[in-house]
C-alpha positions as CSV (number, residue, x, y, z in Angstrom):
1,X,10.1,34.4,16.5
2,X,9.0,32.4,14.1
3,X,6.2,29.7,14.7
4,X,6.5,25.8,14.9
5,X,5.0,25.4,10.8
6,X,7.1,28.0,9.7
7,X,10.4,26.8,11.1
8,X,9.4,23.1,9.8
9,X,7.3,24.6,6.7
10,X,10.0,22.7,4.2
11,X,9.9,19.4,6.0
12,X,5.9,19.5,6.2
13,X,6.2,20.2,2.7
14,X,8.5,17.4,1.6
15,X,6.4,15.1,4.0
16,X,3.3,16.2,2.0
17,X,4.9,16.0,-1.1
18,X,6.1,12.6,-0.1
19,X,2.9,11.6,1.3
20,X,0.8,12.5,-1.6
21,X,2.8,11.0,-4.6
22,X,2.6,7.1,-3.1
23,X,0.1,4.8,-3.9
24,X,-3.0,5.6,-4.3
25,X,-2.4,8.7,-4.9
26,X,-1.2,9.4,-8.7
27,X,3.0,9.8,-8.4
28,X,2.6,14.1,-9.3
29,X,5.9,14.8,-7.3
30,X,8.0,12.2,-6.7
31,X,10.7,13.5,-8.7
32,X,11.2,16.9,-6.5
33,X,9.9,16.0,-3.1
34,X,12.5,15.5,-1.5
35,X,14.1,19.0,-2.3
36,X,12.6,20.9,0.4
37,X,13.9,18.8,2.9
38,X,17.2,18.7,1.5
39,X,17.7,22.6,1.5
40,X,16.8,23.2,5.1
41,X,19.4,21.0,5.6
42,X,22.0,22.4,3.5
43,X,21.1,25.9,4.8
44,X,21.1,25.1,8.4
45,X,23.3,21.9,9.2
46,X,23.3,21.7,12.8
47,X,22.5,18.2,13.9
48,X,20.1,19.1,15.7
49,X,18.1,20.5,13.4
50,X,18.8,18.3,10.6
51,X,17.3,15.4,12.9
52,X,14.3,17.4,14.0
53,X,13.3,18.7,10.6
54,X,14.3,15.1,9.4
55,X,11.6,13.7,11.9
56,X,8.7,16.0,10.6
57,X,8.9,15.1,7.1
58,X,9.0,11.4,8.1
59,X,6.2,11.7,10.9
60,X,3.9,13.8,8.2
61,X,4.6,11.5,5.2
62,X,3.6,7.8,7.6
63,X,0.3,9.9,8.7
64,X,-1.0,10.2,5.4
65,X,0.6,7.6,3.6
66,X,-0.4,4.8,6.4
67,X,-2.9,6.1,8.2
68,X,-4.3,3.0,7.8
69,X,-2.8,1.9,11.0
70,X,-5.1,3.4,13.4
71,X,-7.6,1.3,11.3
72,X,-5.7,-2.0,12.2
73,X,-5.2,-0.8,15.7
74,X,-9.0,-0.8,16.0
75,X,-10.4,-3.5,14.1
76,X,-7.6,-5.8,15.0
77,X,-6.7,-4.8,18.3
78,X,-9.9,-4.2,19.6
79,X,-8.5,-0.4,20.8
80,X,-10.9,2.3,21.7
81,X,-10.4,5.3,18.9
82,X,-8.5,7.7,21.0
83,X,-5.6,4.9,21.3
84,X,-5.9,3.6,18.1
85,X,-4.9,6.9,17.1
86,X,-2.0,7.0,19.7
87,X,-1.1,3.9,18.1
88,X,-0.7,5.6,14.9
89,X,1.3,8.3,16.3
90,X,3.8,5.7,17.9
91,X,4.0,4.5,14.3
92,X,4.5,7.8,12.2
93,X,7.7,8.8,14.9
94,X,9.8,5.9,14.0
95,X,8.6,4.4,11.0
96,X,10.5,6.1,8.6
97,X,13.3,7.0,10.5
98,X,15.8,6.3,8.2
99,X,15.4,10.1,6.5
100,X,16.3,12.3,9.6
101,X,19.0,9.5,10.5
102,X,20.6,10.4,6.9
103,X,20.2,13.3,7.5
104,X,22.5,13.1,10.5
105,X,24.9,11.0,9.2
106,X,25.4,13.9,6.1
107,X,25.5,16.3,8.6
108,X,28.3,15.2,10.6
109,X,30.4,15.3,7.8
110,X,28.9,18.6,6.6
111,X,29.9,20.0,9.6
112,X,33.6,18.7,9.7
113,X,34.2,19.3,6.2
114,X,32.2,22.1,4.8
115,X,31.4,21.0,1.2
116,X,30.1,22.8,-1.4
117,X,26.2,23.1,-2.0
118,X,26.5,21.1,-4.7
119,X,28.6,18.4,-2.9
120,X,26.2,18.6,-0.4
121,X,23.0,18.2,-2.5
122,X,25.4,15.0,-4.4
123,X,26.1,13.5,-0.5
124,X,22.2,13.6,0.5
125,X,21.0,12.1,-2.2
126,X,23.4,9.0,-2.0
127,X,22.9,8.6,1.7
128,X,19.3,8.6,1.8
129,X,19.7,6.2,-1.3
130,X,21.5,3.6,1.1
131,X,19.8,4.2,4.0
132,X,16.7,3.2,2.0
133,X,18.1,0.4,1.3
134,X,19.4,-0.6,4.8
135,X,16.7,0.5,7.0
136,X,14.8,-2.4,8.6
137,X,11.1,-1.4,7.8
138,X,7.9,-3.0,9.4
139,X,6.2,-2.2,6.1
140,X,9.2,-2.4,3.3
141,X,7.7,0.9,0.9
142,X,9.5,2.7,-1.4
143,X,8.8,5.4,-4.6
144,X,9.6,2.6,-7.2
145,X,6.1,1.0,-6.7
146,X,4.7,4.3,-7.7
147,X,6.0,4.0,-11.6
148,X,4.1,0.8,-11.8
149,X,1.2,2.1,-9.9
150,X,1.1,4.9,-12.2
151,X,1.4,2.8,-15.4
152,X,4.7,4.5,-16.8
153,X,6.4,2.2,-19.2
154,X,9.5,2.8,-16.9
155,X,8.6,0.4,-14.6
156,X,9.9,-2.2,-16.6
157,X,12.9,-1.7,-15.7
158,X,12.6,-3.3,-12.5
159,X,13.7,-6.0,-13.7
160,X,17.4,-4.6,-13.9
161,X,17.3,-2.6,-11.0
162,X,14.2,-3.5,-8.7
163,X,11.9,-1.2,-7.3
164,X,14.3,-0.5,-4.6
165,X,16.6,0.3,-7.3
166,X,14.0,2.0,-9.4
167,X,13.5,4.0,-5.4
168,X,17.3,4.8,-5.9
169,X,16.7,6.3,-9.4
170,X,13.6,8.8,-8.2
171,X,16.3,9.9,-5.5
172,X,18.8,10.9,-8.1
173,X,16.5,12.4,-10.5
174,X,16.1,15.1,-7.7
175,X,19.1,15.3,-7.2
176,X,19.3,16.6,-11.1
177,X,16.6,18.8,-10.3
178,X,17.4,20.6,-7.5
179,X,21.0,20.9,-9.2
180,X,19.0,23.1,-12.0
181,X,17.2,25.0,-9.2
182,X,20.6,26.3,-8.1
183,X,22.1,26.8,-11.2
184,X,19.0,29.2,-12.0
185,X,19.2,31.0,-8.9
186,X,22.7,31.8,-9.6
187,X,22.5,32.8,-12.8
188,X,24.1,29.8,-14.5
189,X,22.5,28.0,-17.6
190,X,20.3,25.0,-16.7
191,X,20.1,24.1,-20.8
192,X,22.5,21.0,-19.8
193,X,20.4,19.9,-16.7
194,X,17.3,20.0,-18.6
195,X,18.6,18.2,-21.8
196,X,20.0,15.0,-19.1
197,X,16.7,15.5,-17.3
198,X,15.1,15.0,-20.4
199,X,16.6,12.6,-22.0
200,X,17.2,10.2,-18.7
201,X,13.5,10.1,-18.6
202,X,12.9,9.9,-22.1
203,X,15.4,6.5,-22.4
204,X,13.6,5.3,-19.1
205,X,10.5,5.0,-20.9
206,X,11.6,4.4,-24.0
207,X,13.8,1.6,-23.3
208,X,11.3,0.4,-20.5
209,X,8.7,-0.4,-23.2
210,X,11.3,-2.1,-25.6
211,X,12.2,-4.6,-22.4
212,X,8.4,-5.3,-21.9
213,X,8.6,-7.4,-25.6
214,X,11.1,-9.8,-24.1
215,X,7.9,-11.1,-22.3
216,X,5.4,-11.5,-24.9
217,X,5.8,-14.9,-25.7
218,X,4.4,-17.8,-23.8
219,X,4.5,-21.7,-24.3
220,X,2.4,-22.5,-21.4
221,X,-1.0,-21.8,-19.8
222,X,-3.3,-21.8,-16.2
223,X,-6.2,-21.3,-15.9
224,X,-7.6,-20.3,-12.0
225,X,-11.1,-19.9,-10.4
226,X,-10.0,-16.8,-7.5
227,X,-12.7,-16.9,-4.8
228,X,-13.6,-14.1,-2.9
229,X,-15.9,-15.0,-0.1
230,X,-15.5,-11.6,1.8
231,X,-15.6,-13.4,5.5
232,X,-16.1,-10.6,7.7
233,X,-13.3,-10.2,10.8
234,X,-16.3,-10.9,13.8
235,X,-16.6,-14.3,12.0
236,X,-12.8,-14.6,11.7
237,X,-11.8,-14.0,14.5
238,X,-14.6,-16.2,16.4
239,X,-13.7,-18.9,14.4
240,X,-10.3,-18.5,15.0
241,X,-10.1,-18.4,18.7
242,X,-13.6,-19.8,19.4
243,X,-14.3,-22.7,16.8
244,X,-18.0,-20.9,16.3
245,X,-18.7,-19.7,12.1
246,X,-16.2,-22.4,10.7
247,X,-19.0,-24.3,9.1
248,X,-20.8,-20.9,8.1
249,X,-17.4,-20.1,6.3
250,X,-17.0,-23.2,4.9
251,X,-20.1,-23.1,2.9
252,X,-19.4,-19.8,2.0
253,X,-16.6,-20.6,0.1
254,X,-18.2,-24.0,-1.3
255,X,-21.6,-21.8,-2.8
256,X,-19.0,-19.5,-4.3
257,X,-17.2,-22.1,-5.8
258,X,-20.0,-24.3,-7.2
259,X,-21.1,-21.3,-8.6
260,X,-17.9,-20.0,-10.1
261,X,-17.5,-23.7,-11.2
262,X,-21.0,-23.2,-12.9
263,X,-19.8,-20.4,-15.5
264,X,-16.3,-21.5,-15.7
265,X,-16.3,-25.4,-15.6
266,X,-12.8,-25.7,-17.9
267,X,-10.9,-24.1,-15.3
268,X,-7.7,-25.7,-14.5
269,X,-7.9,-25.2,-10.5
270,X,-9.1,-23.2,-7.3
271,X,-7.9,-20.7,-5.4
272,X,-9.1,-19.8,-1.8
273,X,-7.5,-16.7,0.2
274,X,-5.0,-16.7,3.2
275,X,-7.0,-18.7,6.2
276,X,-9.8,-18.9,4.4
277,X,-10.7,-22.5,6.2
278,X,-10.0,-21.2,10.2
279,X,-9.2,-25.2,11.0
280,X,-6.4,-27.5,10.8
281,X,-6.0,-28.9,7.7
282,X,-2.8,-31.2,7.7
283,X,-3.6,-35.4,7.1
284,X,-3.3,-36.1,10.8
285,X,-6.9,-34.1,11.1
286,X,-8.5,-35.3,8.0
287,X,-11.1,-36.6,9.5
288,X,-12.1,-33.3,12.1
289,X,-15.5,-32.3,10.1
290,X,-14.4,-29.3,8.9
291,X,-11.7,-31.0,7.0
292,X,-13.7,-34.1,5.9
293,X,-16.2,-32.2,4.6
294,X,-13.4,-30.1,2.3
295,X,-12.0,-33.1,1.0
296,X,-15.6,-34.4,0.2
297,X,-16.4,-31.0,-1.3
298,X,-12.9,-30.8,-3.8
299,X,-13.8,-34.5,-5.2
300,X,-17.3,-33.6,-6.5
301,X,-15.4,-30.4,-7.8
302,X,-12.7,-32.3,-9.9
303,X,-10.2,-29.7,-9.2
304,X,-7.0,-29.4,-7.8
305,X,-7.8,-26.5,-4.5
306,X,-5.0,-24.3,-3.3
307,X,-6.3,-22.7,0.2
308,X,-5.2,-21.0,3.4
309,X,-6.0,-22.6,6.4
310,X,-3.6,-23.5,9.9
311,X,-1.3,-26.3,10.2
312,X,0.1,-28.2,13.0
313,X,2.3,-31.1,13.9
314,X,0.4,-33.7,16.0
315,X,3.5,-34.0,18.7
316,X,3.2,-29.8,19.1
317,X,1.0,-27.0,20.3
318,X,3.1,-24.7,17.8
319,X,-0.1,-23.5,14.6
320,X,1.2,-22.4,11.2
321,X,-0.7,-19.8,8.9
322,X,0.1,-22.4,5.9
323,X,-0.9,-22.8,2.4
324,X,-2.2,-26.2,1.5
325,X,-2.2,-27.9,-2.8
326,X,-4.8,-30.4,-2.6
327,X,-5.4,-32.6,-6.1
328,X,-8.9,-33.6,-7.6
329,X,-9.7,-36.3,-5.2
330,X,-9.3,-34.3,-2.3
331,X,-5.9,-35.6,-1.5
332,X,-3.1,-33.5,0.1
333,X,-0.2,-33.4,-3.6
334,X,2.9,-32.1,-1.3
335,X,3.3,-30.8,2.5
336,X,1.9,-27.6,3.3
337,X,3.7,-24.6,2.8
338,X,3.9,-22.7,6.1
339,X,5.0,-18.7,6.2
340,X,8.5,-18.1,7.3
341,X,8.3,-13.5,7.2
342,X,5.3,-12.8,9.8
343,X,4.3,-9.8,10.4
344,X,5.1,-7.9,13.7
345,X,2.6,-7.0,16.0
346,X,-0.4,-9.0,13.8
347,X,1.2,-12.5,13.8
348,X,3.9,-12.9,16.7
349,X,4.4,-10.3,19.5
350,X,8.6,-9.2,19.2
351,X,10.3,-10.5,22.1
352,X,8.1,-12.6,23.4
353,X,10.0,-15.7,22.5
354,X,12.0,-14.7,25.5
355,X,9.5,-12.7,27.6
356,X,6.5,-15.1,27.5
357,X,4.3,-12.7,29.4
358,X,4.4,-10.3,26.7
359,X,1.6,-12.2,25.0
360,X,-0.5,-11.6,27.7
361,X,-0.2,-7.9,26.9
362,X,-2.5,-8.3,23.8
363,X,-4.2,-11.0,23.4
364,X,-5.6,-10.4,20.0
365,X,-2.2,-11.1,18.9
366,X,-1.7,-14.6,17.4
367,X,1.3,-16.4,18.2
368,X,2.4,-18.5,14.5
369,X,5.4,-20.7,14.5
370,X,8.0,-19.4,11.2
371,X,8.1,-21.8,8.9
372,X,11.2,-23.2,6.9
373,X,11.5,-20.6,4.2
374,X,10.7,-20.7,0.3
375,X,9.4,-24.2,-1.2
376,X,8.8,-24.3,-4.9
377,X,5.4,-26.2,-5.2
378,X,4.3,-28.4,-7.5
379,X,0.7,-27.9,-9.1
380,X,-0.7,-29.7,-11.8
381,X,2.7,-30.0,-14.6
382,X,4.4,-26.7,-13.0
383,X,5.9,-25.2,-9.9
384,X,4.4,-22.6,-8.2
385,X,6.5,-19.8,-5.6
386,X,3.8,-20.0,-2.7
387,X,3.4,-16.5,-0.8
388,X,1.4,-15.9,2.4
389,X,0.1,-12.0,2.5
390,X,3.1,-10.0,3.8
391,X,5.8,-12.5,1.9
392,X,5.4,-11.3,-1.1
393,X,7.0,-7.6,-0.4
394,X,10.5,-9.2,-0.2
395,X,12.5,-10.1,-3.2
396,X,15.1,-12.0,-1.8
397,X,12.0,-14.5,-0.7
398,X,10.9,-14.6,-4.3
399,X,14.4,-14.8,-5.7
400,X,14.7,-18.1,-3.4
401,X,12.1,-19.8,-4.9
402,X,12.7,-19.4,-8.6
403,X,16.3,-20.9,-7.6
404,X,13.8,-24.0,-6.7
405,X,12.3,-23.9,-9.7
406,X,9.1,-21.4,-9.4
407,X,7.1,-20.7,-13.0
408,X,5.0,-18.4,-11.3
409,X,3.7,-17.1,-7.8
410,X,0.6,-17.8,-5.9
411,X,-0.1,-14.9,-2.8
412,X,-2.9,-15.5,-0.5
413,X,-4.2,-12.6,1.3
414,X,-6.6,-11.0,4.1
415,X,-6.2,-7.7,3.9
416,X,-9.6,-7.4,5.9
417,X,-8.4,-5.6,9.1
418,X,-7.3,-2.7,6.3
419,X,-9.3,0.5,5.5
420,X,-10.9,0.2,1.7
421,X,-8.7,2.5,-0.3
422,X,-4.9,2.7,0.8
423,X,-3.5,-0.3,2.1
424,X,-5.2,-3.1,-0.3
425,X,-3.8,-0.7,-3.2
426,X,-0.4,-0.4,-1.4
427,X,-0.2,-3.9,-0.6
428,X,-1.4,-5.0,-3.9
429,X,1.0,-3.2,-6.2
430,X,4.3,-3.5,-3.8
431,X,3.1,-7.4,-4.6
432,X,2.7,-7.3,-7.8
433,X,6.5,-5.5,-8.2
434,X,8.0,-9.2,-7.9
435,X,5.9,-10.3,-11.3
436,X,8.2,-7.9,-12.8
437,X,11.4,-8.1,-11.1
438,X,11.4,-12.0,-11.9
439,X,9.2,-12.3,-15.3
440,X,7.0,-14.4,-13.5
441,X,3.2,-14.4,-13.6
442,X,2.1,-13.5,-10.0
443,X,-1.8,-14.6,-9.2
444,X,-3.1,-12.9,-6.0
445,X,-6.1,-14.2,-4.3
446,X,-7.5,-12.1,-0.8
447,X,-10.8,-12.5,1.4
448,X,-11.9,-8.9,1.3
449,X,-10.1,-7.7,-2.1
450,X,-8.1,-7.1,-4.1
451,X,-8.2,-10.2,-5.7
452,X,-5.6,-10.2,-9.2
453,X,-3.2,-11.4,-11.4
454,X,-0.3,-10.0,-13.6
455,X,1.4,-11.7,-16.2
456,X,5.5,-11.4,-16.7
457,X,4.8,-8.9,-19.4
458,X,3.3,-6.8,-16.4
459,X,-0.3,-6.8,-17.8
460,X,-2.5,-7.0,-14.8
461,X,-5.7,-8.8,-15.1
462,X,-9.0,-8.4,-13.9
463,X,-8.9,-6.9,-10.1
464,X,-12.2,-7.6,-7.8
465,X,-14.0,-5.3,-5.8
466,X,-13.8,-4.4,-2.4
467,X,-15.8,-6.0,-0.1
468,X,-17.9,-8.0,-2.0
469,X,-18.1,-11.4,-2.3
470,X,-17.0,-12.3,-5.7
471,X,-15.2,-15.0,-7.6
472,X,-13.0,-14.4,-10.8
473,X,-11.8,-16.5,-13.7
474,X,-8.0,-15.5,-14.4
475,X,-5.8,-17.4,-17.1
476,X,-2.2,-16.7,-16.5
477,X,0.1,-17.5,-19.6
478,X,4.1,-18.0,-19.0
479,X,7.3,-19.0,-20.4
480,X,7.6,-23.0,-19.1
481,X,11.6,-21.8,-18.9
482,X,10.9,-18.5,-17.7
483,X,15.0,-17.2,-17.7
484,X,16.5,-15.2,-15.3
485,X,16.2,-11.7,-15.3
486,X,19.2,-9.4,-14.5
487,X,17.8,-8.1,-11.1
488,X,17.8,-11.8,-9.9
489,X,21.4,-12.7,-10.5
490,X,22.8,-9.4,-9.6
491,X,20.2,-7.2,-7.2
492,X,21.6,-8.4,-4.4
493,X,24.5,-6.4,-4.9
494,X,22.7,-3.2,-5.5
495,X,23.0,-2.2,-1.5
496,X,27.1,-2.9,-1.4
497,X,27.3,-0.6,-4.8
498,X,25.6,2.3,-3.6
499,X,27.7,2.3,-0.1
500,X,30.6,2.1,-2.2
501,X,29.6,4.7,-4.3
502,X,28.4,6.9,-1.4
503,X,32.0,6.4,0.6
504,X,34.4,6.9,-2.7
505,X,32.0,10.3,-3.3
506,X,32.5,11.4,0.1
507,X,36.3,10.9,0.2
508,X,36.5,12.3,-3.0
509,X,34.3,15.6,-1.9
510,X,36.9,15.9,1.7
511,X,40.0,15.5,-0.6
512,X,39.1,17.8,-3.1
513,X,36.8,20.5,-1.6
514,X,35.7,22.9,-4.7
515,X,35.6,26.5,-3.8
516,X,32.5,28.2,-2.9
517,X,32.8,31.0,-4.8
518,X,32.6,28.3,-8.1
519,X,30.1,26.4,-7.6
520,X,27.0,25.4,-9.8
């Protein structure tokens, strides 16, 4: 009888494999992890095991890619340790889900059909390709953001394909290789394999770097002071549901900025984090202290402020996490941008539009109203593409607002209920993707780090520290008519051509089954 690792020993492995080659770890085996996986499968391809084995590499790859969670379970939630962990547990069995469920839907047609190995190895990695691309995710990841984590020249072609797409490409580059592997093992030449293999990744990078020089040239320039005030989440979240530490934070912010101010006075404007100001700041409450105060403090300052703070309408209880573009005299320059994508489980509770009581479940949980979607926003001579936090990991959100007119992006961020090392560096990279997908200059201001820019050229500029309150000069340089890149105009279409691609192979592979004794 064999034991529990060794029957699962290839989907720990591609889990670990997995696991270990996303952010922040460096990218070492992205283009073979998912090999293991793939031949338990194809040796054994009874549904039931292909779920089961399916579910291990999943559940192994969420505990060590996002561990993270039983962090957020604990500082957030206020849960002991023992169920922040069983939080994280709940997480790693249906996160990913989206691999064993490929792995089904392959394996029903396996089953039926009997393909070849190399049919089968074909089919896998075109339906794990577009279930990617389908599967609803909490936390939208994928291998793409790896490349540009890692630095590889190749990333610039996300702006063709997306990192989703770039995701799609990783896939089929194991598909190459485990296509090799077989050909070895049965005694077939792999000189053809290796010379694709080589030269796909070769014209990747290659032809990556030649797309960067598009994106050299600017016409226009900003200039931002980023202000970290690293507001600790006992003072958040008192102010927040209390009203105690706003004044404490508000000075925070206003010592950081006179001195910022004080070794950069030329700067063009300010940017404060996501609720960095835990009050009210639309006109109707202008003159609460907390906002009177702000609007005194941005006039002696002489710059135009972009901050995070809560709106409200006066004839409704409903709050907003919003963004709000105040001018030089402290004046409000356009309506506050409110966040339409909130996060499950930190900023609404799933289902309790319909089951009020759920709220009562865990309190901790804050219950924002969705705003109206993308606004292009006007600062100074330019629009910016306003993103709150968790926005900024969907293109189609991004895509939206350069439609409106967007010449670059602005995120604000806490990422302060986060451990130090892996979600700030997942969050930050999957956000800077859209800088490059678009050509747009991205600038990305937290509480706690990591406060950044990059430019369309994907040069990222100077990145804070964690935890430390700090406050950074960035100067962003852009194309005033920044173009449209390819992955905007035609990305969206990327899901409809793998399915398509994915059915026409599998007719093909039931219509004209090859042999067994010929393959590879």
């Amino acid at each position: 009888m064999k034991t529990y690792l060794q029957k699962h020993s290839r989907a720990i492995l591609t889990g670990i494999l997995v696991g270990t080659s996303f952010i922040p770890f460096y990218p070492w085996a992205i283009y073979f992890c998912w090999i293991p996986i793939w031949r338990e499968w194809v040796d054994n391809p009874k549904a039931k095991n292909v779920f089961w084995q399916g579910w291990v590499a999943q559940f192994v790859l969420t505990l060590i890619g996002f561990h993270w969670v039983s962090h957020v379970a604990s500082e957030f939630g206020h849960l002991p340790l023992p169920v922040a962990i069983l939080v994280l547990l709940a997480f790693a069995s249906f996160a990913n889900l989206q691999v064993p469920l490929a792995g089904l839907f392959w394996s029903y047609f396996q089953r039926k059909y009997h393909f070849s190995r190399e049919q089968n190895f074909i089919l896998l990695a075109l339906v794990l390709i577009v279930f990617e691309y389908f599967f609803p995710m909490i936390f939208p990841w994928n291998m793409g953001y790896t490349w540009l984590y890692a630095g590889w020249p190749s990333y610039h072609w996300a702006d063709f394909f997306g990192f989703q797409g770039l995701s799609a490409i990783t896939i089929l580059i194991n598909l190459i290789v485990v296509i090799g592997i077989e050909r070895a093992r049965n005694k077939i030449t792999v000189r053809p394999v290796v010379i694709s293999l080589a030269l796909l990744l070769l014209g990747l990078n290659v032809g990556g770097a030649l797309r960067n020089q598009r994106w050299e040239s600017t016409d226009s320039k900003i200039s931002f002071l980023q202000v970290q005030a690293n507001i600790g989440n006992f003072e958040k979240y008192v102010a927040e549901r209390k009203g105690l530490f706003r004044d404490y934070i508000l000075d925070r912010y206003l010592e950081l900025t006179r001195k910022g101010l004080e070794d950069f006075p030329d700067v063009d404007a300010i940017i404060w984090p996501e609720t960095a100001i835990p009050d009210r700041l639309d006109d109707f409450y202008k003159f609460s202290p907390i906002n009177a105060n702000l609007r005194k403090a941005i006039a002696t300052f002489n710059k135009p402020l972009v901050t995070g703070a809560y709106s409200s309408d006066p004839s409704s209880p409903q709050v907003f996490n919003a963004m709000f573009f105040f001018g030089r005299q402290g004046e409000l320059t356009s309506p506050p941008y409110r966040k339409n994508i909130l996060l499950a489980f930190g900023e609404y509770f799933p289902g309790a539009q319909w089951f009020p009581k759920l709220k009562e479940l865990v309190p901790e949980i804050s219950d924002f109203g969705r705003g109206k979607g993308p606004i292009a926003t006007p600062i100074l001579d330019f629009y910016a593409g306003p993103q709150i936090c968790y926005e900024g990991l969907f293109p189609e959100y991004s895509k939206e607002m350069i439609s409106q007119g967007a010449q670059f992006f602005i995120n604000t961020t806490n990422d302060s209920w986060y451990d130090t090392v892996f979600e700030p560096k997942q969050h930050m990279y999957m956000t800077l993707g859209r800088a490059i997908e678009f050509r747009r200059p991205l600038v990305r201001v937290t509480n706690t780090g990591i406060s950044t820019a990059i430019l369309a050229n994907g040069k990222i500029l100077g990145q804070t520290a964690m935890n430390q309150p700090v406050y950074q000069r960035i100067d962003i340089s852009f194309l005033k008519e920044g173009g449209h890149t390819f992955f905007e105009r035609n990305g969206h279409y990327y899901p409809i051509l793998f399915l398509i691609v994915m059915l026409v192979y599998l007719v093909h592979a039931i219509t004209f089954k090859e042999v067994r004794k010929n393959e590879f």
